[in-house]
mmCIF file as gemmi writes it, N, C-alpha and C atoms, coordinates in Angstrom:
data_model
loop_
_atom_site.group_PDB
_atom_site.id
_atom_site.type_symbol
_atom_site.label_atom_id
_atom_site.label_alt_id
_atom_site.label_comp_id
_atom_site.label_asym_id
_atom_site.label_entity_id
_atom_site.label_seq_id
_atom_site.pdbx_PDB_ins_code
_atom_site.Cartn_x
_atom_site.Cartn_y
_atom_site.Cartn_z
_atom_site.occupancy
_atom_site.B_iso_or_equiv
_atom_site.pdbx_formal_charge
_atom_site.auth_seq_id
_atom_site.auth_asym_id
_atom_site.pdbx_PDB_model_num
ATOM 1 N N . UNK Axp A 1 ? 2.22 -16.224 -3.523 1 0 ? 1 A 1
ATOM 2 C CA . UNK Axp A 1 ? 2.087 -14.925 -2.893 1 0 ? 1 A 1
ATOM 3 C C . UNK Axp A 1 ? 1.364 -15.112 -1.551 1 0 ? 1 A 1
ATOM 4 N N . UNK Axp A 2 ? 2.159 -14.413 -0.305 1 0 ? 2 A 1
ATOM 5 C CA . UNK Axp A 2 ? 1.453 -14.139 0.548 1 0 ? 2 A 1
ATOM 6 C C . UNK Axp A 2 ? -0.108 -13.912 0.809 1 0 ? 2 A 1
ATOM 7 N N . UNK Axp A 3 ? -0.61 -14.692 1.601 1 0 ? 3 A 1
ATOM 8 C CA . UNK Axp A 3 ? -2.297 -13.596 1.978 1 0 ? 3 A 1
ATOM 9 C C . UNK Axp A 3 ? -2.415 -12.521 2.477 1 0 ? 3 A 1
ATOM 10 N N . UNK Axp A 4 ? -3.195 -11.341 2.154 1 0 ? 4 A 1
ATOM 11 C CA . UNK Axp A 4 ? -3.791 -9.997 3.427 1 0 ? 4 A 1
ATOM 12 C C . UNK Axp A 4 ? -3.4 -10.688 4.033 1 0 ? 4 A 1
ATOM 13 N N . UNK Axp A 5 ? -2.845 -9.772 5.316 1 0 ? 5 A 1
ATOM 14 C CA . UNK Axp A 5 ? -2.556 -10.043 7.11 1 0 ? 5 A 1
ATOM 15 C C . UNK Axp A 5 ? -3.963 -9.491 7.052 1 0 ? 5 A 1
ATOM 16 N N . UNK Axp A 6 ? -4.779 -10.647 8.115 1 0 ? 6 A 1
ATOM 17 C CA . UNK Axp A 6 ? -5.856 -10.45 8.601 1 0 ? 6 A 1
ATOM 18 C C . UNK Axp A 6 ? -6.227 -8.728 9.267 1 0 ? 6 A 1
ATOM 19 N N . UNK Axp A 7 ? -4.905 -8.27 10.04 1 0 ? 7 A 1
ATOM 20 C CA . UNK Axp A 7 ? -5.088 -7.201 10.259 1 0 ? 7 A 1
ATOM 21 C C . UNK Axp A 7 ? -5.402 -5.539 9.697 1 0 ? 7 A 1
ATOM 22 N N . UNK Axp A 8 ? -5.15 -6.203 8.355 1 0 ? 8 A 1
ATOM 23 C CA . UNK Axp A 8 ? -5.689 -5.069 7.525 1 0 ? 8 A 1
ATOM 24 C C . UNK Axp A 8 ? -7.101 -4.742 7.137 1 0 ? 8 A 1
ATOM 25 N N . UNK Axp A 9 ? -7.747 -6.254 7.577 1 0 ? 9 A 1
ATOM 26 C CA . UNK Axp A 9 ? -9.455 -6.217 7.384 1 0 ? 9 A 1
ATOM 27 C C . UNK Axp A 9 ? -9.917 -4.955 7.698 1 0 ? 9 A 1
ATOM 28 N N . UNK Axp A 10 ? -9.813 -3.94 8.734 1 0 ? 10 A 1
ATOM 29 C CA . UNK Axp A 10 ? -10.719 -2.925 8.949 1 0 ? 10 A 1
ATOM 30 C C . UNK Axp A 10 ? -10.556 -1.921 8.105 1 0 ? 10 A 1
ATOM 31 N N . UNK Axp A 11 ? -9.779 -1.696 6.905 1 0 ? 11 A 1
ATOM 32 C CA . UNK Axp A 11 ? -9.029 -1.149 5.807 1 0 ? 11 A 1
ATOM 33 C C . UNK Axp A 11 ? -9.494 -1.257 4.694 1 0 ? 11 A 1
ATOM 34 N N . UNK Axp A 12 ? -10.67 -2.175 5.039 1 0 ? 12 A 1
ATOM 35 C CA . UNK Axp A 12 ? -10.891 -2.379 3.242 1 0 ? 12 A 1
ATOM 36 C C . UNK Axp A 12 ? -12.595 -3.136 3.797 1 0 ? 12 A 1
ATOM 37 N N . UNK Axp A 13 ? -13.13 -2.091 4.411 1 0 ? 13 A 1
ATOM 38 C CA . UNK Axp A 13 ? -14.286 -2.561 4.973 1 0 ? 13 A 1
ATOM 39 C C . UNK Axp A 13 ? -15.519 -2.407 3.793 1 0 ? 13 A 1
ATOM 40 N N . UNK Axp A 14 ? -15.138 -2.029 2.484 1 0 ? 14 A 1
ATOM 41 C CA . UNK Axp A 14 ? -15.888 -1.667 1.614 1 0 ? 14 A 1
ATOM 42 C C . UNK Axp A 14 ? -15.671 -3.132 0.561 1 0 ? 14 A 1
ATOM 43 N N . UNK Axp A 15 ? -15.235 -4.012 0.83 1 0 ? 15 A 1
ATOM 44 C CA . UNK Axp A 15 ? -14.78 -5.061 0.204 1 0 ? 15 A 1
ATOM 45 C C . UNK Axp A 15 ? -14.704 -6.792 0.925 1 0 ? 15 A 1
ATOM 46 N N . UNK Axp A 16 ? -14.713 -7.471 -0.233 1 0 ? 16 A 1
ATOM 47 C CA . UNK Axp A 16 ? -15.143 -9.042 0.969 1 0 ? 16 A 1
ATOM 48 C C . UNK Axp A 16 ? -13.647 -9.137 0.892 1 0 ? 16 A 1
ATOM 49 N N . UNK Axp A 17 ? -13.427 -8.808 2.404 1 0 ? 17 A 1
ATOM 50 C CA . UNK Axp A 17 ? -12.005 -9.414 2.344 1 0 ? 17 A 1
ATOM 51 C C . UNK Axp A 17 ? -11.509 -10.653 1.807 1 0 ? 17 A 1
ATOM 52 N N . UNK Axp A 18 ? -11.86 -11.634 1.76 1 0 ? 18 A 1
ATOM 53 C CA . UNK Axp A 18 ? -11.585 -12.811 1.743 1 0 ? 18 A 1
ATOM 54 C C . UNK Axp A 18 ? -11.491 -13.033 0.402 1 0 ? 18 A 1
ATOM 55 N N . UNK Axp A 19 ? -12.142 -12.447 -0.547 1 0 ? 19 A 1
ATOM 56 C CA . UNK Axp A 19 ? -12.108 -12.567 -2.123 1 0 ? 19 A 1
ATOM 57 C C . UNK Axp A 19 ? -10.873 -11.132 -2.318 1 0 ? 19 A 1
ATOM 58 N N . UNK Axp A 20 ? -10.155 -10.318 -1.87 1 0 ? 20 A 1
ATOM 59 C CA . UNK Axp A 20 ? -9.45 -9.791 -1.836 1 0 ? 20 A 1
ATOM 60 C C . UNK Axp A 20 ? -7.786 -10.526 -2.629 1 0 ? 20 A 1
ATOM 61 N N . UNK Axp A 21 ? -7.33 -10.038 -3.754 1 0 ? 21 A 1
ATOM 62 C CA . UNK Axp A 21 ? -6.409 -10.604 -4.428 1 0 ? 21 A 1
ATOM 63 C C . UNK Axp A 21 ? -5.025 -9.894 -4.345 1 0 ? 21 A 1
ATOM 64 N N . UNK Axp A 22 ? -3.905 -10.527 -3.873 1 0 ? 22 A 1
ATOM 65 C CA . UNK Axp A 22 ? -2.446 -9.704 -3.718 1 0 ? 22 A 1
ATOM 66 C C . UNK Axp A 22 ? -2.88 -9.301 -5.43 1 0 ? 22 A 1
ATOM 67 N N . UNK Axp A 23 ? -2.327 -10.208 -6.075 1 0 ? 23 A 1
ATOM 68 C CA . UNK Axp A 23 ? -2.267 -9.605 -7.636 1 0 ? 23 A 1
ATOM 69 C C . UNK Axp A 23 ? -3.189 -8.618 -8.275 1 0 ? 23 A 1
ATOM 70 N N . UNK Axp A 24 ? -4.158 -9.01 -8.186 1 0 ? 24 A 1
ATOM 71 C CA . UNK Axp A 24 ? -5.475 -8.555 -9.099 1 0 ? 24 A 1
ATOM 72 C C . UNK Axp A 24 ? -5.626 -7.126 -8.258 1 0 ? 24 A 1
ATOM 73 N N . UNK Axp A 25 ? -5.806 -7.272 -6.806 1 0 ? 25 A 1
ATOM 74 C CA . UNK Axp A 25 ? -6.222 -5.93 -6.315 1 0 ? 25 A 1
ATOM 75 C C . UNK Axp A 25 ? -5.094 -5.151 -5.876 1 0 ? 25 A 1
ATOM 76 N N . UNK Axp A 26 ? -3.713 -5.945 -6.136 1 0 ? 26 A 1
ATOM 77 C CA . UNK Axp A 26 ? -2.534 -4.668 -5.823 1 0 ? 26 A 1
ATOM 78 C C . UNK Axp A 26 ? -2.547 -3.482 -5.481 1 0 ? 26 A 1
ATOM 79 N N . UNK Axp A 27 ? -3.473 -2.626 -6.856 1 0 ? 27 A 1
ATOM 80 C CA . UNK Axp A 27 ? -3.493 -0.671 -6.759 1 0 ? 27 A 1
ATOM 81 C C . UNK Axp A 27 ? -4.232 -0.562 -5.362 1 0 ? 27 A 1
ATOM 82 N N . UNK Axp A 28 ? -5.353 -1.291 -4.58 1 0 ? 28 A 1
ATOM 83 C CA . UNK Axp A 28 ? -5.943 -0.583 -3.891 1 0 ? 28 A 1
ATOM 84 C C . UNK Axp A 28 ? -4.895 -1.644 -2.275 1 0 ? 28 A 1
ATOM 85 N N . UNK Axp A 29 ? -4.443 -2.364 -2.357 1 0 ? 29 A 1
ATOM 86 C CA . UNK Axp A 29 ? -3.698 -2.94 -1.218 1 0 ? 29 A 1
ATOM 87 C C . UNK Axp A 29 ? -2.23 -2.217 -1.101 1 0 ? 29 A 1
ATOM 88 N N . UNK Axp A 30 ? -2.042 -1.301 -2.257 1 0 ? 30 A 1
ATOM 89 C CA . UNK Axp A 30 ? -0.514 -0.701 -1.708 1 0 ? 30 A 1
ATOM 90 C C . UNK Axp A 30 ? -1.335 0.559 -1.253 1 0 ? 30 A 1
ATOM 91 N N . UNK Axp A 31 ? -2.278 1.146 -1.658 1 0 ? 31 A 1
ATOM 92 C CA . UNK Axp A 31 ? -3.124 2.243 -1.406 1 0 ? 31 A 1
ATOM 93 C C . UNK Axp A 31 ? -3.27 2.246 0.575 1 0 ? 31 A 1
ATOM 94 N N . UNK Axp A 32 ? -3.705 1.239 0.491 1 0 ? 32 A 1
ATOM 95 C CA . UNK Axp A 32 ? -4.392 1.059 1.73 1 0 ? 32 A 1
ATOM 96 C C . UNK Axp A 32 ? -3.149 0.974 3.055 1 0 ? 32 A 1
ATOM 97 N N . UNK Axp A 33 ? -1.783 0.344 2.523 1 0 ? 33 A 1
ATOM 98 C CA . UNK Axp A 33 ? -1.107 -0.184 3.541 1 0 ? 33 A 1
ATOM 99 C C . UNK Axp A 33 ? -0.333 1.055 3.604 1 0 ? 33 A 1
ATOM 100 N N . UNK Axp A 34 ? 0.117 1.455 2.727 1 0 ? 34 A 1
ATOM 101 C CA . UNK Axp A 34 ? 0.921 2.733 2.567 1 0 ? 34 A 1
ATOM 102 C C . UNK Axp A 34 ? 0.087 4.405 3.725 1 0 ? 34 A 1
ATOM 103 N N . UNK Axp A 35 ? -1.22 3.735 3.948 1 0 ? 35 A 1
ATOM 104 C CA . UNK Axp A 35 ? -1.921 5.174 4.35 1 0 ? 35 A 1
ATOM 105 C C . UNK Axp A 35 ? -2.13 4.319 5.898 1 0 ? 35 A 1
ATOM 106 N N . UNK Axp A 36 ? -2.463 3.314 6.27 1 0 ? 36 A 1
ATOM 107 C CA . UNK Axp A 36 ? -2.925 2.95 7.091 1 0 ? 36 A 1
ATOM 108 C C . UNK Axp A 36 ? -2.166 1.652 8.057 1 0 ? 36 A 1
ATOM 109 N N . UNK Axp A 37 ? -1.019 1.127 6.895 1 0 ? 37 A 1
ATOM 110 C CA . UNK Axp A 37 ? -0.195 -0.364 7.51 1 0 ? 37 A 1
ATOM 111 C C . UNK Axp A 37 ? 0.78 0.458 8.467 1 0 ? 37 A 1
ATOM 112 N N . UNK Axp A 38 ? 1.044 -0.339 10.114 1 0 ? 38 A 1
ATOM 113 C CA . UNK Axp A 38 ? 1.653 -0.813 10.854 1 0 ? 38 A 1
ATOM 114 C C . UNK Axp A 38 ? 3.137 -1.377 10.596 1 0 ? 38 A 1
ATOM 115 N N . UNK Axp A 39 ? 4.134 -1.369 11.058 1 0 ? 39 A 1
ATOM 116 C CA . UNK Axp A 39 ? 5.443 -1.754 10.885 1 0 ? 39 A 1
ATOM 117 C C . UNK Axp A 39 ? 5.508 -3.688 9.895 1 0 ? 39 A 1
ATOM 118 N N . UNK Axp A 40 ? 4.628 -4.277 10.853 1 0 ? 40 A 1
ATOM 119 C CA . UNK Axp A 40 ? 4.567 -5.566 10.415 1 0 ? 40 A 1
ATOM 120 C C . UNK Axp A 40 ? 3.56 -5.436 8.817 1 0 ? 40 A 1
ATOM 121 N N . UNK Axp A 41 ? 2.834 -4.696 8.54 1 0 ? 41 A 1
ATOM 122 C CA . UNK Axp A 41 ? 2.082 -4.663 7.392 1 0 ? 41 A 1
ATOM 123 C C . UNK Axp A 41 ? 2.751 -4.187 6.479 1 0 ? 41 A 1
ATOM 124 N N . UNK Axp A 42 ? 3.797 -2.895 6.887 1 0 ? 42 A 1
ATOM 125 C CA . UNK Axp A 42 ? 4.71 -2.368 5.602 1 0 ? 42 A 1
ATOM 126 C C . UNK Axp A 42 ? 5.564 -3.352 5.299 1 0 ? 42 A 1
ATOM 127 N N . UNK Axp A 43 ? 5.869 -4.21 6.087 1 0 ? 43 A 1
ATOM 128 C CA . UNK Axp A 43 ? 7.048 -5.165 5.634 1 0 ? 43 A 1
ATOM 129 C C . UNK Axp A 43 ? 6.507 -6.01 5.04 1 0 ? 43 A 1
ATOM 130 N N . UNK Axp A 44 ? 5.592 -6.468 5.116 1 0 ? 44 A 1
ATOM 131 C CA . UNK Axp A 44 ? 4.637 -7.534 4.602 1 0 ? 44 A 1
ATOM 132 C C . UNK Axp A 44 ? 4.321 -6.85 2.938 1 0 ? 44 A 1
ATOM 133 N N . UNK Axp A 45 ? 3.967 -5.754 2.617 1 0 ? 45 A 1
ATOM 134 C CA . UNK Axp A 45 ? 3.871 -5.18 1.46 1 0 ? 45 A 1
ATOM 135 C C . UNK Axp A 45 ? 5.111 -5.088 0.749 1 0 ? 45 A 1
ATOM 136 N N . UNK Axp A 46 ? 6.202 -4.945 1.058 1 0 ? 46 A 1
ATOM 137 C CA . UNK Axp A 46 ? 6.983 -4.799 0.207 1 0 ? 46 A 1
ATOM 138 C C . UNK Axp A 46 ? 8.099 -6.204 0.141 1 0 ? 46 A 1
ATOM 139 N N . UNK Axp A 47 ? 7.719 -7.38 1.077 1 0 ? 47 A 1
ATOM 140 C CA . UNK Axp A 47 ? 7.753 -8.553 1.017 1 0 ? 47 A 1
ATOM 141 C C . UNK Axp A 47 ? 6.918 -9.066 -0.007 1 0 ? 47 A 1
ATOM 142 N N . UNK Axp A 48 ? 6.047 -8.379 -0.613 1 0 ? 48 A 1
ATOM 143 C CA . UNK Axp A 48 ? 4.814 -9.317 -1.261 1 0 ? 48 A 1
ATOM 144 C C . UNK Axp A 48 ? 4.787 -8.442 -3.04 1 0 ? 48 A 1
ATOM 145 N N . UNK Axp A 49 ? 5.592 -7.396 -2.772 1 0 ? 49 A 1
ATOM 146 C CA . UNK Axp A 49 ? 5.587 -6.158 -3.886 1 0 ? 49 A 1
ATOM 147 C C . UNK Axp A 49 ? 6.609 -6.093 -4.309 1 0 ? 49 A 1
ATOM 148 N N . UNK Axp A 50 ? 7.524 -5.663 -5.532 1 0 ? 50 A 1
ATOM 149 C CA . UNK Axp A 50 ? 8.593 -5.153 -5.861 1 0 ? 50 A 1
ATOM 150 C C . UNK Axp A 50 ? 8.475 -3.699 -5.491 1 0 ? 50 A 1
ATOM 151 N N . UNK Axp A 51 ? 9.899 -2.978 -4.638 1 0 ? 51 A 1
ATOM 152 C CA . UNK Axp A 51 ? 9.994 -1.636 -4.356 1 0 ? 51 A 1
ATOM 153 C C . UNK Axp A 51 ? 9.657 -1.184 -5.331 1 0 ? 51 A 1
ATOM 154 N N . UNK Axp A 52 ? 10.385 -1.306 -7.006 1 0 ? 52 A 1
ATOM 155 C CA . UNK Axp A 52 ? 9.947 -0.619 -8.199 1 0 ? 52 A 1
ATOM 156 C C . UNK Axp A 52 ? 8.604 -0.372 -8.279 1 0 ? 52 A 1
ATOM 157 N N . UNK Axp A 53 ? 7.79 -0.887 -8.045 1 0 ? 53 A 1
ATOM 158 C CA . UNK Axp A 53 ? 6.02 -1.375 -7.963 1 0 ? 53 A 1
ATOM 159 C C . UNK Axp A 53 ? 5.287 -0.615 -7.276 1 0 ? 53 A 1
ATOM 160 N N . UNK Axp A 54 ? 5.49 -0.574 -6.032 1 0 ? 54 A 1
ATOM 161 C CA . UNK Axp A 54 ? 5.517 0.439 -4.705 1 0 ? 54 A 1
ATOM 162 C C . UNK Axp A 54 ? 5.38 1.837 -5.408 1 0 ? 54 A 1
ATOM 163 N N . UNK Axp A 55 ? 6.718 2.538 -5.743 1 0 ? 55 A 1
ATOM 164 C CA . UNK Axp A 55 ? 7.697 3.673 -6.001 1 0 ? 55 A 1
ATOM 165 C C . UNK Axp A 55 ? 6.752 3.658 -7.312 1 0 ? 55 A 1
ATOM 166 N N . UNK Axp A 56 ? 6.164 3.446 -8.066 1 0 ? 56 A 1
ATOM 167 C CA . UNK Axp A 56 ? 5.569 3.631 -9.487 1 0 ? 56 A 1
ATOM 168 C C . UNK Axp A 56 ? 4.151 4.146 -8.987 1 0 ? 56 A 1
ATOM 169 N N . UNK Axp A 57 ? 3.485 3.246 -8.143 1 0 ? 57 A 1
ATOM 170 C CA . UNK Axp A 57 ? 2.473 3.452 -7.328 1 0 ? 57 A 1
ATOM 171 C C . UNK Axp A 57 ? 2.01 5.022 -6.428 1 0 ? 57 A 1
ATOM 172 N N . UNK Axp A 58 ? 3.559 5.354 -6.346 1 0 ? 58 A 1
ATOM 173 C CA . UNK Axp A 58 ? 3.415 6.884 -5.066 1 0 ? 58 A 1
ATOM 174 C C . UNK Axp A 58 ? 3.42 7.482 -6.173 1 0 ? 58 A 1
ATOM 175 N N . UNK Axp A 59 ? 4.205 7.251 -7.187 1 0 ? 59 A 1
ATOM 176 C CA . UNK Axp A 59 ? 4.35 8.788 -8.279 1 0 ? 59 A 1
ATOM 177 C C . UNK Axp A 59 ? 3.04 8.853 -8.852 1 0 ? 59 A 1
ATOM 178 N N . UNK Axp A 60 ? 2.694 7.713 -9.367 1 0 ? 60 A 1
ATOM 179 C CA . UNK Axp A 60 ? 1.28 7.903 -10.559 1 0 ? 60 A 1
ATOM 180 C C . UNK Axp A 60 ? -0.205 8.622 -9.523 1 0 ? 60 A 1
ATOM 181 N N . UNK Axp A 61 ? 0.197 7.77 -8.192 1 0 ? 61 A 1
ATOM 182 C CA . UNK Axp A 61 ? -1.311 8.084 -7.25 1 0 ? 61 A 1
ATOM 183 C C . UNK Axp A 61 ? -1.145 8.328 -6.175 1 0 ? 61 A 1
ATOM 184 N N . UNK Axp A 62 ? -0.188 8.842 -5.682 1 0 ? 62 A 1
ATOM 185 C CA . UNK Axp A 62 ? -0.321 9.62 -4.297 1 0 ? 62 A 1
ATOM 186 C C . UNK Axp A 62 ? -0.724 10.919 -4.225 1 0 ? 62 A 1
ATOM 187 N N . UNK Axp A 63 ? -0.804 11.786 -4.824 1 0 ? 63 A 1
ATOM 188 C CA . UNK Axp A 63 ? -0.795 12.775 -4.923 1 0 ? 63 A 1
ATOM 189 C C . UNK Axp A 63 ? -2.694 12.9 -4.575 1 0 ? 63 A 1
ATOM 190 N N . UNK Axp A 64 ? -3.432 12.204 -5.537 1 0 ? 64 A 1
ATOM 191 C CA . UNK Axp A 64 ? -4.522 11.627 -5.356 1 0 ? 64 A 1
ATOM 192 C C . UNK Axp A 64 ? -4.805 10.871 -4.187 1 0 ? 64 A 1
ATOM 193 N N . UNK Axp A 65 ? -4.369 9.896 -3.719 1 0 ? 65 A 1
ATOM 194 C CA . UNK Axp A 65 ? -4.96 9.033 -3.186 1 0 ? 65 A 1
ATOM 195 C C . UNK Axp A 65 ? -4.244 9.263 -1.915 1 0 ? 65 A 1
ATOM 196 N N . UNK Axp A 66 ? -3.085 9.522 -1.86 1 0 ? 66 A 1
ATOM 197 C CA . UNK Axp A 66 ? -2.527 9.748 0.333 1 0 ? 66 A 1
ATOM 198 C C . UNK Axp A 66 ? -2.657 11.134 0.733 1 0 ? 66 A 1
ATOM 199 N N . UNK Axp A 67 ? -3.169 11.145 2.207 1 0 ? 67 A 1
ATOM 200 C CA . UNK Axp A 67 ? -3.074 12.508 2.493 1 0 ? 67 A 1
ATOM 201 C C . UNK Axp A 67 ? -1.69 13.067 2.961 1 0 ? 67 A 1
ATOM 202 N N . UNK Axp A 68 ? -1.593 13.848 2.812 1 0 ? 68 A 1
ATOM 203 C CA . UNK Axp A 68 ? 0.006 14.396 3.728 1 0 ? 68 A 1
ATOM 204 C C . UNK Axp A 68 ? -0.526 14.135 5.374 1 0 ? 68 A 1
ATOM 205 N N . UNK Axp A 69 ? 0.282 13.756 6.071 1 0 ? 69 A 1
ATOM 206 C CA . UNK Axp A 69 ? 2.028 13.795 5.601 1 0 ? 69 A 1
ATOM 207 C C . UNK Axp A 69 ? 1.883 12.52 4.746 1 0 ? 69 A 1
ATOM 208 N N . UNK Axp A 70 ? 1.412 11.333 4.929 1 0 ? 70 A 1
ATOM 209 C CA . UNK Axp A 70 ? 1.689 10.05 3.962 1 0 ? 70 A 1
ATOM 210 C C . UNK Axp A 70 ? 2.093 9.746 3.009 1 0 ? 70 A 1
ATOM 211 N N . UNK Axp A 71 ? 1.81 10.923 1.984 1 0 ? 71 A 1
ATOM 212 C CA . UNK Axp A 71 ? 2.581 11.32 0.595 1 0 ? 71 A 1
ATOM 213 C C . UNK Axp A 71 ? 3.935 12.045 0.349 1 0 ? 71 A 1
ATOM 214 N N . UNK Axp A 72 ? 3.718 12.989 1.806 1 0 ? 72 A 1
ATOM 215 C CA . UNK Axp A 72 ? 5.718 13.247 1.681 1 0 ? 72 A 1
ATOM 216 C C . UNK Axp A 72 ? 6.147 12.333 2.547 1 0 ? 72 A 1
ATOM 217 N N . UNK Axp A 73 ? 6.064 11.296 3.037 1 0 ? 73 A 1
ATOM 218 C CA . UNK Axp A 73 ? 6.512 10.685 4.146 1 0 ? 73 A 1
ATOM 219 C C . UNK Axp A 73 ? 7.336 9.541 3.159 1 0 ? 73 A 1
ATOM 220 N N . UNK Axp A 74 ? 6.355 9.295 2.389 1 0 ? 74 A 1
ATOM 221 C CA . UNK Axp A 74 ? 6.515 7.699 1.61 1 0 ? 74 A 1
ATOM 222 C C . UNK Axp A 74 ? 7.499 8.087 0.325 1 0 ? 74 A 1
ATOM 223 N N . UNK Axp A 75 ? 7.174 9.521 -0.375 1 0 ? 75 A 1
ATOM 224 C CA . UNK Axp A 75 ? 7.733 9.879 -1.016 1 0 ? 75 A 1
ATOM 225 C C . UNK Axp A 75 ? 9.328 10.367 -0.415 1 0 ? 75 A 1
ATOM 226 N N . UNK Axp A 76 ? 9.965 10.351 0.545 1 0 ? 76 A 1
ATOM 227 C CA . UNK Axp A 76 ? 10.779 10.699 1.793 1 0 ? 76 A 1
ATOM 228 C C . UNK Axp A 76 ? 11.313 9.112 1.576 1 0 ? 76 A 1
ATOM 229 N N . UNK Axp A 77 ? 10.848 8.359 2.026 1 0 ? 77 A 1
ATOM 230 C CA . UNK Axp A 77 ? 11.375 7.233 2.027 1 0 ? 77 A 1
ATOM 231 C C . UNK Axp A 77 ? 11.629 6.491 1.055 1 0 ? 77 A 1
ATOM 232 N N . UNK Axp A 78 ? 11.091 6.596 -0.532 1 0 ? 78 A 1
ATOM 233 C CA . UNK Axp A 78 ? 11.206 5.907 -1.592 1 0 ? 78 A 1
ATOM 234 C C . UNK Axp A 78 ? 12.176 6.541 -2.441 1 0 ? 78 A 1
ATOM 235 N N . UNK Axp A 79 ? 12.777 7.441 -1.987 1 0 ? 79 A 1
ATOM 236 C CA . UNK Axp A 79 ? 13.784 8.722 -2.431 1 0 ? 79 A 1
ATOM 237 C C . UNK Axp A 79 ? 13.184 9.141 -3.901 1 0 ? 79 A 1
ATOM 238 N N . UNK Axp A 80 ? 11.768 9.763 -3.637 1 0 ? 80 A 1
ATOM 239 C CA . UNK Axp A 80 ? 11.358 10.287 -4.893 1 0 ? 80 A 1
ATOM 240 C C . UNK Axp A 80 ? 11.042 11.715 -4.91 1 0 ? 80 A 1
ATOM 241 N N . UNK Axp A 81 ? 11.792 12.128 -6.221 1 0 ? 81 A 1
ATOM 242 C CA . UNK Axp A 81 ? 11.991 13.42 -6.434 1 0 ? 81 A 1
ATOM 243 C C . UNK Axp A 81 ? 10.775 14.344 -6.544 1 0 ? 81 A 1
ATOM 244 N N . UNK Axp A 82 ? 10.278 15.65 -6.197 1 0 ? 82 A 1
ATOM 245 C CA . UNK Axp A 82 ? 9.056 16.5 -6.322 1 0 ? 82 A 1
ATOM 246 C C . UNK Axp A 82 ? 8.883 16.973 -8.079 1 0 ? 82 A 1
């Protein structure tokens, strides 16, 4: 598995980046890229994620965790139903 793109460091300033895990910390790295990743970071997430994974992720915790628009945006793009 890919590493964090360094560029997401200011994203997760509550955390040692460097001990930061694709696997282990998944819920809060699709959290983060989905509200805050750049063209090269979304691709990088779903390079590093299964879409299914992603799309499981917006239904269970967006609602919670993205603000609009980010939550109809993503939900817009993952073709998920209201």
């Amino acid at each position: 598995m890919q590493p964090i793109p360094l560029t997401l460091a200011p994203f997760f300033q509550e955390y040692d980046f460097a001990k930061l895990n694709p696997q282990a910390d998944s819920h809060t790295i699709i959290e983060r890229i989905l509200q805050f990743g750049n063209r090269v970071e979304v691709r990088w997430l779903f390079n590093t994620y299964p879409q299914e994974q992603i799309t499981e992720w917006v239904i269970k915790f967006a609602n919670e965790k993205l603000p609009q628009p980010h939550r109809a945006f993503w939900k817009i793009i993952l073709e998920i139903e209201e």
